[in-house]
N, C-alpha and C positions, 0 to 999 in steps of 0.2 A: 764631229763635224762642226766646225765654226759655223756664225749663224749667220754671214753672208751667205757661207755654201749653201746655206739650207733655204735660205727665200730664192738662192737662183735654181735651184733642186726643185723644193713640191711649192713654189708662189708662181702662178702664173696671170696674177694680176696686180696692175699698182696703180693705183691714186694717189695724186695729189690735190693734199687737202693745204688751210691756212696757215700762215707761221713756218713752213715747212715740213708740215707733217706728213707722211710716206706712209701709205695704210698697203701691204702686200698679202692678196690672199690666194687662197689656193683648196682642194679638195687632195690631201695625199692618200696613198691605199694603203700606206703602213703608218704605223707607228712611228714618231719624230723624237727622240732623246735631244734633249735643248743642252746647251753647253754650261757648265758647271756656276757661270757670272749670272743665270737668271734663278729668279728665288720663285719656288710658288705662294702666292696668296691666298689663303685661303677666305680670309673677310671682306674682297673685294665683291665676291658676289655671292648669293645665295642658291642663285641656280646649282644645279648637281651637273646639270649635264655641261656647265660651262666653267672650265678650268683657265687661270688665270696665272700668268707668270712674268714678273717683273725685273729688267736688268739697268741699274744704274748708270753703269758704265760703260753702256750702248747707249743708254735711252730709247729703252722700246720696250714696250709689252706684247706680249702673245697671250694669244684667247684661242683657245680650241675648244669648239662647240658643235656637239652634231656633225662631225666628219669633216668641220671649214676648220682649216689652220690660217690664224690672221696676224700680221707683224704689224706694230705700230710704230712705226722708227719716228726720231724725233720728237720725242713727248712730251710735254710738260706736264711734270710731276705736281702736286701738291698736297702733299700730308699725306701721300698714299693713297691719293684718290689722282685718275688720271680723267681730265677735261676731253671725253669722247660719249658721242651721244649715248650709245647703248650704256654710259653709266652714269649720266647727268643727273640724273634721280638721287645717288648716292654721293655726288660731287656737291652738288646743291647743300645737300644738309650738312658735309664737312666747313664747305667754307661760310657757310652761315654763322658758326661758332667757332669758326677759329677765327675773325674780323673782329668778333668781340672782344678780342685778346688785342687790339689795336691800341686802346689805349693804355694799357701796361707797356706797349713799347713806347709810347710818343712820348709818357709820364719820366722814362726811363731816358730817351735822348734828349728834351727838353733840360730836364739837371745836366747830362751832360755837357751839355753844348752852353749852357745857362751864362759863360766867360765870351762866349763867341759871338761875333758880329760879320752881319755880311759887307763888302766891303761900301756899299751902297749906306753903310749906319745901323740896316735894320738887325733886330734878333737874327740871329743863324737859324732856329727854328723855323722858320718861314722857309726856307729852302726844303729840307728834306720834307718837312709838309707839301710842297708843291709836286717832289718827284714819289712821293708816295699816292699824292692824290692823282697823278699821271698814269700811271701804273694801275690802279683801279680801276682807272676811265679803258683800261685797255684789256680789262677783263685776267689780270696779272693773278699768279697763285700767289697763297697767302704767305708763303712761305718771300718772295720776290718782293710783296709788299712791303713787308716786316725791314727785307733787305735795302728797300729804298728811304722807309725812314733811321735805318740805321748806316747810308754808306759812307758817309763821312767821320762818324764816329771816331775810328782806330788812328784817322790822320790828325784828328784836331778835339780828339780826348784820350786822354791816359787811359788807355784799353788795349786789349790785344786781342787779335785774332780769336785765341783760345776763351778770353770773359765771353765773346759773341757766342761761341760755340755749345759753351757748358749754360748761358743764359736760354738761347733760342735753339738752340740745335744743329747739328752739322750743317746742313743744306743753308740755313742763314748765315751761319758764318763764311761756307764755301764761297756765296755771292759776293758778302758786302769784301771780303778779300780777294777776292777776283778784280772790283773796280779802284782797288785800294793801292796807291803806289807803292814800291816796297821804299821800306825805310831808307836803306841806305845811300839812294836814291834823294831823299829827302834831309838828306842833312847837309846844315853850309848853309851857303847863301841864296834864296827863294832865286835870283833873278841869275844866278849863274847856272843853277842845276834845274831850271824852267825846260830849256828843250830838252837834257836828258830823258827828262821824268813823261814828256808827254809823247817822246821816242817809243819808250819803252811800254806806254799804255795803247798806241797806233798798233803796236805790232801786236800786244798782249789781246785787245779784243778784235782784232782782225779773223784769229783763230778762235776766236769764244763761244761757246755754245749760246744759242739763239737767248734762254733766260739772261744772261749775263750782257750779252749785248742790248737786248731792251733796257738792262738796269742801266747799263751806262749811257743810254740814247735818252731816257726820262732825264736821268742827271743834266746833261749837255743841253738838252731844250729848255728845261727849267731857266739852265743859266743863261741862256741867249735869250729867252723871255725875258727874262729880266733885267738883258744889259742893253737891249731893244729898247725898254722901257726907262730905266734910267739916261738911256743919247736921247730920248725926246724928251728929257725933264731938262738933263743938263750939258745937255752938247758935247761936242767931241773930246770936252775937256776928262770926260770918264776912262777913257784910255790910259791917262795919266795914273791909276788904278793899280794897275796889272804890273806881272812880271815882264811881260813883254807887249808890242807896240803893237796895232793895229794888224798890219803885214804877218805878222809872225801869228795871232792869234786868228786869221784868217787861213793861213795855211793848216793850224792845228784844227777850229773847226770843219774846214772841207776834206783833211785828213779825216778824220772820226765819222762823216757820212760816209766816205769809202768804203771806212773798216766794218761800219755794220751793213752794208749790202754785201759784202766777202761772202765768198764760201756758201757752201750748203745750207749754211747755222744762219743767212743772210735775216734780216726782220724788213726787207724791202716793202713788206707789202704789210706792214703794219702800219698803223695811224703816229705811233708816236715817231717812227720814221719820217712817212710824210710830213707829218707839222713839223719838226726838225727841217728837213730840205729844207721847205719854203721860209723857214726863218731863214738860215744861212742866204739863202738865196735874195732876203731880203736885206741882210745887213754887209752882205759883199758884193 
């Protein structure tokens, strides 16, 4: 039985909780056999009486404890700890030590990037600094964090996809190549293949799972902070900048708030949405 069937089956309750999280519970009289794509846990909790099973490629976990069967759809994962109160205890202590691993990645994009300037003069390091420290503010797994100080990495340093992967882990790499144009895409001339590329990023996180759409909404706000800030230094003459003109980059950013309210996966009712909006809506 697929495991829609099974929440329309023995779940005959649903909450909606933050971010879009789906909590479906229910009391069944039988036995539930989960579908082959959830793994059980065994170290997620200690209780006996409460068995724990997790599937990537839904995103959701199940907890069955004492006769309740409970579906988490929507989840956001982090190191194998999932952000739900009944394991907050056990989530706390994960990301407490895995933040400490922060500065091996900054030490690690800092070299990278060490060629790179933003276009504004400053260090390129100052960027992914801002959308990592965005992402923090927003209570982001550490795995997303990781990802937001590395998303520019693979575009504007000699890396690939797979160095992120074997360095940080799948889940890091899945992100920061998720908001990563593809290459081919990116070769030629910056100001002829401009609306390709942000074509193809419109459509790309319109479908994106909620993680991946925050990574790219911290990105995009970062950079309207910023370019906010540079038109009151130096006036309209900043435009002159970019691959494309005002008009064109007003369409791409009102595009990109669209695409992350989209869908299920929407992050509408997060904070680094809202501040996004109101920038947009400030600078157009």
């Amino acid at each position: 039985m697929k495991i829609r069937e099974i929440i329309i089956k023995y779940c005959d309750n649903t909450e909606k909780k933050g971010n879009g999280l789906l909590i479906h519970s229910g009391h069944p009289s039988e036995e539930i056999e989960l579908p082959e794509l959830f793994m059980h846990i065994e170290d997620w909790s200690e209780e006996p009486s409460r068995k724990i099973w997790r599937s990537d490629v839904h995103q959701m976990v199940v907890i069955k404890e004492d006769g309740k069967f409970t579906v988490y759809e929507h989840v956001r994962m982090s190191g194998y700890r999932i952000q739900l109160l009944d394991l907050d205890e056990m989530y706390g202590e994960k990301i407490e030590k895995d933040l400490s691993e922060l500065g091996d990645v900054f030490a690690f994009v800092n070299h990278a990037h060490r060629m790179n300037k933003r276009k504004s003069g400053t260090p390129y390091i100052t960027h992914p600094m801002d959308v990592a420290s965005i992402l923090i503010k927003e209570n982001a797994s550490t795995e997303l964090i990781f990802a937001g100080l590395l998303h520019d990495i693979i575009e504007d340093a000699d890396l690939t996809p797979v160095d992120i992967r074997r360095r940080y882990g799948p889940l890091v790499g899945d992100y920061v190549n998720a908001v990563t144009e593809p290459a081919e895409l990116r070769q030629g001339d910056d100001k002829v293949s401009w609306k390709a590329r942000k074509e193809y990023m419109i459509k790309s996180i319109t479908r994106a799972m909620s993680e991946v759409k925050m990574l790219s909404c911290a990105d995009k706000l970062a950079n309207i902070r910023e370019l906010i800030q540079d038109l009151e230094k130096d006036g309209e003459s900043v435009w002159e900048r970019f691959n494309a003109p005002k008009n064109e980059q007003e369409w791409y950013y009102t595009s990109m708030l669209e695409a992350f309210a989209a869908g299920p996966q929407n992050i509408a009712d997060t904070f680094v949405f809202k501040e996004y909006k109101k920038c947009v809506e400030q600078l157009f």
